[in-house]
N, C-alpha and C positions, 0 to 999 in steps of 0.2 A: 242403761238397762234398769227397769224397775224393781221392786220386788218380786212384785209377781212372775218376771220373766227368768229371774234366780231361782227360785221355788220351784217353777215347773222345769225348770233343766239338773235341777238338786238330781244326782242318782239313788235310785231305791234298793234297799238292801232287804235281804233275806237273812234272817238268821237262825242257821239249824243247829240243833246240839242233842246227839244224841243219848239216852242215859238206859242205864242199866244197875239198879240196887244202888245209886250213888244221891241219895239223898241231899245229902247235907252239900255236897259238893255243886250237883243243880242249883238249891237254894242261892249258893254264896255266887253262882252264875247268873244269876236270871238277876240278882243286887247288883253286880259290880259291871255288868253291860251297859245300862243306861248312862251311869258315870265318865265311860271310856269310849263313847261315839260321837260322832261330832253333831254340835250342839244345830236341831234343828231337820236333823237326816232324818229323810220317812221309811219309814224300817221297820217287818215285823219278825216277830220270835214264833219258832219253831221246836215244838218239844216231841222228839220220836223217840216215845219208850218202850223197851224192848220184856215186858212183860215182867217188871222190875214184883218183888214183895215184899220190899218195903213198903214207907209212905209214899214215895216220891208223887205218883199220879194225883194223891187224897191232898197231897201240900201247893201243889199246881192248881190243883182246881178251884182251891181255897181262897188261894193270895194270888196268884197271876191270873184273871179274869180274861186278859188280853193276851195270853200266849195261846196260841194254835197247839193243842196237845192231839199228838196223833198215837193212837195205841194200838199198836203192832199183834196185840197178844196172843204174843210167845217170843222168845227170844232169839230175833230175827237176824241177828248180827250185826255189826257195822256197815255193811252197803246197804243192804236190804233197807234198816229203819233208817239212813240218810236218803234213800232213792225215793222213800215212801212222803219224806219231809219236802223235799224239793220240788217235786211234782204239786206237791199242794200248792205252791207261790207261785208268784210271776215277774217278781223283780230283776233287774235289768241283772243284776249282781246277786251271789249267794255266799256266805260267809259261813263255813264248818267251822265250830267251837267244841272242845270235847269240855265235856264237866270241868276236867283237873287243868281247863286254860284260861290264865289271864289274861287282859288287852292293857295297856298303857295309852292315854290318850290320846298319841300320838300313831297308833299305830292302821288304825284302821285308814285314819285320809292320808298314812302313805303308801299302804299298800292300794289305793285308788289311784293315787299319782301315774301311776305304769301302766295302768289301763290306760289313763288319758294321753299319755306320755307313747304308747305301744300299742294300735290298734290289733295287732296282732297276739296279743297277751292273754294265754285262756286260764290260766291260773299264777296265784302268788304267793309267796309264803313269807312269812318276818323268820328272823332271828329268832331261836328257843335258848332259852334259859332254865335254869331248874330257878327254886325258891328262892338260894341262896347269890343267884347271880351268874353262876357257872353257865360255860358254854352248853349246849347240848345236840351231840355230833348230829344225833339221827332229823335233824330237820331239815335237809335237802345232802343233794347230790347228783353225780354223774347219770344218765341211764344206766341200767342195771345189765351189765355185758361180762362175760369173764373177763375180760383185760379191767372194768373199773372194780370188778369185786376183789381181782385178785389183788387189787393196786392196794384196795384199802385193808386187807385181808393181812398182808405183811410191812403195812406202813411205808408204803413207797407214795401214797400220795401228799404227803410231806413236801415232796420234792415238785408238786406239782403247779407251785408259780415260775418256774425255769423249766419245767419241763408238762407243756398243759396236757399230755398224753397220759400223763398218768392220775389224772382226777379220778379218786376215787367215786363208787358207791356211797360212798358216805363222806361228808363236809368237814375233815378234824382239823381245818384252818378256821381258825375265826378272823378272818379277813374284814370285816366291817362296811362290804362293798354291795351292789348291787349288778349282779349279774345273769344271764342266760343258765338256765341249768336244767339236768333231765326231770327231776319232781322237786317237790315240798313236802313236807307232814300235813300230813289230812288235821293233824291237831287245833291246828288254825288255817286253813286253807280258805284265802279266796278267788271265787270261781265267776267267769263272764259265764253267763244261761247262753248268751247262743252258741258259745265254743263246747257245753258240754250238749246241748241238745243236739250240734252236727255229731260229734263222736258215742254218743250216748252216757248217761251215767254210768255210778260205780258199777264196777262185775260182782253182778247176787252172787254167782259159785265161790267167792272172796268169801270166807266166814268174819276175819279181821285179819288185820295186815296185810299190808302190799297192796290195799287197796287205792293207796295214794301214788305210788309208782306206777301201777295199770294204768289208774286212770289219764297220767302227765301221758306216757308210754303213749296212748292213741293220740290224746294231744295233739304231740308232736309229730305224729306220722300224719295227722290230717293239717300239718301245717302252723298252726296254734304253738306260741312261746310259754315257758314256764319262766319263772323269773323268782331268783331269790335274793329278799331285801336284808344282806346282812347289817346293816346301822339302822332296821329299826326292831325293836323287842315284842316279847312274849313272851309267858311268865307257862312253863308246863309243868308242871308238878309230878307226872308220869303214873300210871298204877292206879288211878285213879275206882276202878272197880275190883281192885284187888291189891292191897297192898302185899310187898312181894317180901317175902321171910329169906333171911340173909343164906346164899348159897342157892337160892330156887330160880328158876326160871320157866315160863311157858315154853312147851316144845312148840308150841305155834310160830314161836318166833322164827324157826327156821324151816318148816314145814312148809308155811307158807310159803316164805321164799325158790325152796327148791320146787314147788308144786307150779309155780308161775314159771319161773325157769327150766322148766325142763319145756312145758310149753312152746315156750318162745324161741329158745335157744338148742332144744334137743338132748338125748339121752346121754349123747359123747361126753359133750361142754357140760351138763349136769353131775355128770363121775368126776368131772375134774374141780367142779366147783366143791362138790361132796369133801372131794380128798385134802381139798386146802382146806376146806375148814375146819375138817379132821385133824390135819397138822398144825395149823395154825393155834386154834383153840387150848389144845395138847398142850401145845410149845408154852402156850400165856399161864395156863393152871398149872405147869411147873414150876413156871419164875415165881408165881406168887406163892406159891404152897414154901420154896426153898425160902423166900420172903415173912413168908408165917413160921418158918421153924425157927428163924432167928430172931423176927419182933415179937410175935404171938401180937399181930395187929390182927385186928378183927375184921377189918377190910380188908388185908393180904386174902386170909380165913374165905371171905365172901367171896371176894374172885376168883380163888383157885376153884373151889367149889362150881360156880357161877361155870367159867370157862369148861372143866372136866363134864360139865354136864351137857353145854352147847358140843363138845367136840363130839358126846354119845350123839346127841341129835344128828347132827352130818351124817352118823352111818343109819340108822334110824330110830324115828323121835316115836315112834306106835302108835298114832292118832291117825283116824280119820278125818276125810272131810266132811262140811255137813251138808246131809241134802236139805232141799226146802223144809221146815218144820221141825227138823231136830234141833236141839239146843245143846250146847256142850257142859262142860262140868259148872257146875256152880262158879262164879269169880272170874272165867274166862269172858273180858270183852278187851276192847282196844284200850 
């Protein structure tokens, strides 16, 4: 095989990243992408910004000549300005980066592997890490069913290499493996185009969150493997548009969830999911609050707080959804 016959089988990537007021964070994106793709890939950048007031657009248009900027303007949320970004390209592959993610060199040609490896593979995700190294649960998991939420919800899924029944919703093995799983984080998600062109992109009704579970969700019911690459990395930083002040959290976080769940699964199974994580939550913001009377840790402090606040969410968080064109509080994105 020549050169040329290399080159023209090379697969092409897309790469979308969507921002919102995260300036500096784009910036250190749009740098450290070229450094971590493999040497030679034909690949272009995708900037879909979501009506940011910052510089972000004025510092794109300055110094990234070659990035495809797509401007939304207004703050269209996480599906909406990734749907908007993907539609512009045509490459065989499309690669979601959020601001606050890094790539290791390694990781984009191996999450390619499983495409080549799994014709049937319509998305992949790496391993998430925070900055300092640490696991980070929320980068795959089970589908999202009351038996995997309640699994993860009272830490039975622990138990879940002897017993695979109980895989959670959420991944708190760091297992190091490669395997079938119901989604990935949209944080670093990559996507085959004709596995999401048969199911369709993200759902716009998705303002943020759970947009990555939807989307696996059809997926798989049209056939299409998820697949998660626990031995290779990803650097998420988290908060990326809002860094989060100790004891706070977005009610989105669980609004979303119940709003897609009750969908899918019904009123019944959504009162019970409700009520676990009303107990659940309850249960954790005591252990650590009795944890804070006797260290006075400031992390104890954060999660009692943290937790007592998700368990109010369960019974309800007061937010709406958004229709087309509204934009939520100032600092709310993915």
């Amino acid at each position: 095989m020549n050169q040329s016959d290399r080159t023209q089988r090379a697969p092409r990537l897309d790469v979308v990243i969507v921002n919102y007021n995260t300036a500096d964070l784009l910036i250190e994106t749009l740098e450290d992408l070229p450094r971590h793709l493999p040497p030679g890939m034909d690949y272009e950048v995708f900037v879909a910004d979501n009506a940011s007031s910052d510089d972000s657009v004025a510092r794109v248009r300055k110094d990234w000549p070659d990035v495809r900027l797509v401007e939304m303007g207004y703050n269209a949320g996480f599906c909406r300005a990734n749907n908007a970004a993907i539609r512009e390209g045509d490459a065989e592959f499309v690669l979601l980066v959020n601001t606050d993610t890094r790539l290791f060199d390694e990781t984009v040609p191996s999450l390619l592997e499983v495409f080549a490896e799994d014709p049937a593979a319509g998305a992949v995700g790496p391993r998430l890490e925070f900055a300092d190294g640490r696991y980070q649960q929320a980068a795959a998991g089970a589908p999202l069913t009351l038996r995997s939420y309640l699994s993860w919800m009272f830490g039975l899924e622990r138990f879940a290499g002897r017993f695979p029944f109980l895989e959670g919703t959420y991944l708190t093995r760091d297992h190091g493996e490669r395997r079938k799983v119901g989604w990935v984080c949209s944080a670093c998600m990559l996507l085959r185009r004709s596995a999401i062109e048969q199911v369709g992109l993200m759902d716009e009704e998705i303002f943020l969150y759970m947009d990555d579970v939807d989307l696996c969700h059809r997926l798989g019911a049209a056939g299409w493997s998820t697949w998660y690459c626990g031995d290779v990395r990803a650097v998420h930083f988290m908060s990326g548009g809002e860094r989060r002040k100790l004891g706070t959290i977005s009610p989105y976080t669980v609004d979303s969830i119940t709003r897609w769940f009750v969908r899918h699964h019904g009123a019944r199974r959504t009162a019970v999911l409700r009520s676990a994580g009303f107990a659940a939550h309850g249960a954790r913001g005591l252990v650590h609050g009795s944890r804070y009377l006797l260290s006075r840790s400031e992390r104890d402090k954060d999660r009692s707080l943290l937790n007592f606040r998700l368990a109010r969410y369960y019974i309800r968080t007061g937010v709406e959804p958004f229709p087309a064109g509204r934009s939520p509080r100032d600092g709310e994105t993915k």
